[in-house]
C-alpha positions in Angstrom: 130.5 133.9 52.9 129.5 137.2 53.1 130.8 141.0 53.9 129.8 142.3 57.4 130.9 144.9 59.7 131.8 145.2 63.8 130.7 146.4 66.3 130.0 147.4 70.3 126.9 146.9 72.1 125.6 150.2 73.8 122.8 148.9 75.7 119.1 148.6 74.7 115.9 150.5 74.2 113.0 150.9 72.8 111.2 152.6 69.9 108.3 152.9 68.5 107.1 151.3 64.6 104.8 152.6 61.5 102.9 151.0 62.6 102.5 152.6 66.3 103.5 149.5 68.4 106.6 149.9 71.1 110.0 147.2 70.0 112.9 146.6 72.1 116.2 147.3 70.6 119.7 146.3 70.9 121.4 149.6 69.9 124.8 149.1 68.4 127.9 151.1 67.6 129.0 149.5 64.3 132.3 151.0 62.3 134.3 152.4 60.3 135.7 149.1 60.3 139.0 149.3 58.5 141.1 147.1 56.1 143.9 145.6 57.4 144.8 142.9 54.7 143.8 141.3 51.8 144.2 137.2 51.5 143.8 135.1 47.7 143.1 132.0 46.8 146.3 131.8 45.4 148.7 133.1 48.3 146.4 132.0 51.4 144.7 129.3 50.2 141.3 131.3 50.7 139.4 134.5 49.5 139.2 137.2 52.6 139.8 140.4 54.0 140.7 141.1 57.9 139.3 144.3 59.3 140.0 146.3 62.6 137.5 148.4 64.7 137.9 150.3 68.2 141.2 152.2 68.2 143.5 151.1 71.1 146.2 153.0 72.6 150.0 151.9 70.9 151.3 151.0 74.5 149.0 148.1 74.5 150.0 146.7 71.3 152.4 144.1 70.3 155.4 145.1 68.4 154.6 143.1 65.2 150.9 144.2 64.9 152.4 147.6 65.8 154.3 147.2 63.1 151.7 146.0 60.9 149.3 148.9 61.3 151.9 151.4 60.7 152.6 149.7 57.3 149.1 150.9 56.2 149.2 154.2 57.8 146.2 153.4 60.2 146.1 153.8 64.3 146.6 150.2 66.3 142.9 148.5 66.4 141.2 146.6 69.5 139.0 144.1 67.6 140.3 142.3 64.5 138.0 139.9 62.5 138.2 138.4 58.9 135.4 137.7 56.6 135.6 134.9 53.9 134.2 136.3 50.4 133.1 134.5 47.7 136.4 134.3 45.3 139.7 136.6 44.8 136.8 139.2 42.7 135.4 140.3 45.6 138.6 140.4 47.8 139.2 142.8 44.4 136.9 145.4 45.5 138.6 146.4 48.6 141.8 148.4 49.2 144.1 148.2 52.4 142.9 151.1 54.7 139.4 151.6 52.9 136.7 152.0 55.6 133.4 150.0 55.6 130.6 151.9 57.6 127.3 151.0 59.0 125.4 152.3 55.6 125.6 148.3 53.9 122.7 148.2 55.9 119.7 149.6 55.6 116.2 149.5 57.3 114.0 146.4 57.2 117.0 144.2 56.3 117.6 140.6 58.4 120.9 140.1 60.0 122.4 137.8 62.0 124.8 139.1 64.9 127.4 137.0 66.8 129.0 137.8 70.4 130.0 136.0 73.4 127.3 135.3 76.0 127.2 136.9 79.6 129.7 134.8 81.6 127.6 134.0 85.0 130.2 131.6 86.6 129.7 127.8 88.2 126.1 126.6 88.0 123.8 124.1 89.0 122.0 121.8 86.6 118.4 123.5 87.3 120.0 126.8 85.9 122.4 125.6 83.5 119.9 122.8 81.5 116.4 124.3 82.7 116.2 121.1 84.8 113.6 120.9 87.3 113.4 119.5 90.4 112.6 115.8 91.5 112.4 113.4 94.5 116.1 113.3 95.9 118.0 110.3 95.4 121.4 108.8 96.3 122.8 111.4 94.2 124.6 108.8 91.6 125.6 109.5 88.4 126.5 106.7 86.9 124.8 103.3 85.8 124.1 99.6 87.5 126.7 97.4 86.8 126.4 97.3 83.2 127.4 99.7 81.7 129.3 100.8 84.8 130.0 104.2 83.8 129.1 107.6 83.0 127.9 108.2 79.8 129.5 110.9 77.5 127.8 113.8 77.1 126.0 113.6 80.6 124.2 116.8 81.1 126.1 118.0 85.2 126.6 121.3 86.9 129.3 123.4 85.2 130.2 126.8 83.7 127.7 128.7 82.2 127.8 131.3 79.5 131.3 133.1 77.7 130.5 130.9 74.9 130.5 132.1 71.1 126.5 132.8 70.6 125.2 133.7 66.9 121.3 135.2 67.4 119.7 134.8 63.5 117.5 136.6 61.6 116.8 139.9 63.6 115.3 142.9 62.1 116.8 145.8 61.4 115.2 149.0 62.8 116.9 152.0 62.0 120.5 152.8 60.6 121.9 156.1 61.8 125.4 156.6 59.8 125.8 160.0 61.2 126.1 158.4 64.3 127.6 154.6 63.6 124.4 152.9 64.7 122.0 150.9 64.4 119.0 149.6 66.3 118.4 145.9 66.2 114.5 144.3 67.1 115.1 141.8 70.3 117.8 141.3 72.2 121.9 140.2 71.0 124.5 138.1 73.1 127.0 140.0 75.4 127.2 142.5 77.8 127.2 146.2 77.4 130.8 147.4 75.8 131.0 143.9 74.4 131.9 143.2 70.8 129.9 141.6 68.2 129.9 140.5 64.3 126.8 141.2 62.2 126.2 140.0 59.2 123.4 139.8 56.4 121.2 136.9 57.4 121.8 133.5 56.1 118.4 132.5 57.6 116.0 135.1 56.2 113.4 133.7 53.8 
């Protein structure tokens, strides 16, 4: 349960370190994120605030988050997430429209960042569970005649990818808040333009 901010992938690169060795990057635009609403324990059952990033064009918006927006004075937002903080205190700290930018982080720190995976449509089992190839049989499925079924949980050919991804403990780079970004060492989920979550590591040790 901690604060973090969102963001769009803009593609990767790579940079060099101190120490003179070349990183891949995953440069992100992340923020101002806005606040939206506030939610207590005592009212919501729970401690959190819902933020907003990416402004959208008012045509494309519902009538009651229309509505909603205008209530705090702030343009119609394309990506809406909330984070759960640790008791109504911290929910405290915030105020509706207040912007959180990209400077909560800072160099060096570990972060974990959440998107949704490349879709890459109907697959095999050899791409889909890194199977690899054997001497073809009958092509059954199932068992003899006890248990007489497929098992649950049977690894087949299916879709692959658009699923919720969270990569851990990645290294922050470089912040630039002049410019909303930061550079992330390795790779993150999602295509270019997609969305993502990132968040102080819960992994680092």
């Amino acid at each position: 349960m901690s604060l973090g901010i969102l963001g769009k992938k803009v593609g990767q690169t790579q940079v060099y370190l101190e120490d003179g060795t070349a990183a891949n990057v995953t440069v992100i635009e992340a923020g101002p994120c806005v606040v939206i609403q506030k939610k207590v324990k005592d009212k919501d059952k729970y401690s959190a605030i819902q933020v907003g990033f990416d402004e959208r064009k008012p045509k494309n918006v519902g009538k009651p988050l229309l509505k909603k927006f205008e209530k705090i004075n702030s343009k119609p937002l394309n990506f809406i997430k909330e984070f759960r903080l640790n008791g109504d205190d911290e929910v405290s700290k915030f105020e509706i429209g207040q912007s959180i930018k990209i400077d909560m982080f800072k160099k060096g720190d570990a972060v974990d960042v959440t998107g949704t995976s490349k879709g890459k449509g109907f697959a095999g089992v050899i791409k889909r569970h890194n199977f690899s190839g054997a001497k073809a049989s009958h092509g059954s499925i199932g068992q003899h005649s006890d248990p007489s079924r497929v098992f649950k949980g049977l690894k087949m050919p299916g879709r692959l990818g658009n699923e919720k991804v969270t990569t851990v403990n990645l290294e922050v780079v470089e912040v630039q808040p002049e410019k909303n970004l930061i550079l992330i060492k390795g790779s993150v989920p999602g295509k270019r333009s997609s969305y993502v979550i990132i968040k102080p590591s819960k992994h680092n040790k």
